[in-house]
N, C-alpha and C positions, 0 to 999 in steps of 0.2 A: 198576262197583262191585266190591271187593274178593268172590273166592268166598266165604271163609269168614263176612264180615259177611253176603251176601246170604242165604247159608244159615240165621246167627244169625236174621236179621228175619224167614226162613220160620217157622224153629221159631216163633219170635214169636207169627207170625200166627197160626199154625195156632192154637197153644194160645188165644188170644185169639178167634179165631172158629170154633174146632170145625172148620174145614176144612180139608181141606190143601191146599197152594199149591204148585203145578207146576212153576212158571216165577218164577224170581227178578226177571223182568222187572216182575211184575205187584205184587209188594211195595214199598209203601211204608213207608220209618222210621216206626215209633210213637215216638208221644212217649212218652218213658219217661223214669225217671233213672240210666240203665244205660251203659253204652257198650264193647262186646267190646273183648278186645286188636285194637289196631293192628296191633301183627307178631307176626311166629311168635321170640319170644326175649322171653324173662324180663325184665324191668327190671332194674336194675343201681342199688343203694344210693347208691354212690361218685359215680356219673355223675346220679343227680337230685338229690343232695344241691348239686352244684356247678350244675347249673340253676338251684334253687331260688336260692341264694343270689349266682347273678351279675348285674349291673347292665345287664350287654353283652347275653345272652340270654333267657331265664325273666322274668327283673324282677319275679319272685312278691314279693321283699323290699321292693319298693319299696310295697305296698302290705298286706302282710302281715306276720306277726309269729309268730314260734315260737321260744320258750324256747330250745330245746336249738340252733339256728341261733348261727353265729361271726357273724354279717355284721353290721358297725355298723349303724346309723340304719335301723332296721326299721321298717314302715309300719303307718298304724292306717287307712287308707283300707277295707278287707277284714278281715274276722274272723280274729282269732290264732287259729292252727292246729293247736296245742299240745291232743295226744289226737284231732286228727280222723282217726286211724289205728281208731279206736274206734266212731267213729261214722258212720262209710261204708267201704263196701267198696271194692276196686280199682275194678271198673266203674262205680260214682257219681261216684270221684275222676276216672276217666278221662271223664266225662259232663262233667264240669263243667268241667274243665282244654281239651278240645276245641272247648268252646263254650257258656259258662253261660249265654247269652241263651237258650239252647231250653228251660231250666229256671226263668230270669229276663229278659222281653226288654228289662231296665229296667237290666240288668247293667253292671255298670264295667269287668269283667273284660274281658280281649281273649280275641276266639277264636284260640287257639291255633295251630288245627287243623282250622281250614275259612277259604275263600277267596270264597264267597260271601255275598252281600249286606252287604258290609263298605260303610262309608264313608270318604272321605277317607285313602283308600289312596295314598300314592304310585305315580307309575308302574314305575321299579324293582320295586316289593314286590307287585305285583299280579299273582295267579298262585300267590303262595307263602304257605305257611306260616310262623307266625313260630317252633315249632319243627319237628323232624322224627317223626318218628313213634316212631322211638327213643325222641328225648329225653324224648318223651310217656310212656311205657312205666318209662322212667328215675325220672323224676318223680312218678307214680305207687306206684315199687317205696318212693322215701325218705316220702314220703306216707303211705302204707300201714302203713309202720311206726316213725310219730308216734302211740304210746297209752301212753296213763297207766294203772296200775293202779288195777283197779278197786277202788272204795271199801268 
């Protein structure tokens, strides 16, 4: 487990059980709809904007849909995204982008950003993420700031 997450899910606990927790061994993930950064580096506008909208990696477009997006033949399978800058924080987006089955186990979405209990994983693919932790972080940063003035 990454230090700085295991840390996060201490703070976690603690606040959540009044107790404090010693050993990052003994923490387990709460379910929440949070998700700390992945790395130590900013996302990058430029670089999740071209996630979101490539066919080859992200494939957000393929089932979603956002106004201010270039990319032809945008998807209505997932809710247009247009203002969801607005209405989640970085760490929800980053919750959700990692793995929406922990907030939906009924989800269409692919996990991102975990490798287990996937199905029908090829052999190649298994082991890895379909992005990198970056592009996560990336995707998040153009994400984040998708909002519409408030009304």
């Amino acid at each position: 487990m990454r230090t700085g997450v295991c840390h996060w899910l201490a703070a976690v606990a603690t606040v959540a059980t009044g107790s404090l927790l010693t050993s990052c061994a003994t923490v387990e993930p709460a379910l929440t709809d949070r998700q700390p950064p992945l790395v130590n580096a900013v996302g990058r506008y430029a670089q999740g904007e071209a996630v979101f909208n490539s066919r080859d990696s992200g494939h957000c477009v393929l089932c979603h849909q956002l106004a201010n997006s270039r990319a032809p033949f945008q998807g209505n399978i997932g809710p247009a995204l247009d203002g969801i800058g607005n209405r989640l924080d970085a760490a929800q987006l980053r919750f959700r982008i990692v793995d929406s089955r922990r907030l939906n186990p009924a989800s269409l979405m692919p996990a991102y950003f975990n490798t287990n209990n996937l199905q029908q994983v090829a052999t190649e693919f298994q082991g890895k993420t379909v992005l990198s932790a970056m592009e996560i972080e990336d995707l998040v940063a153009f994400l984040a700031a998708q909002q519409t003035p408030e009304a």
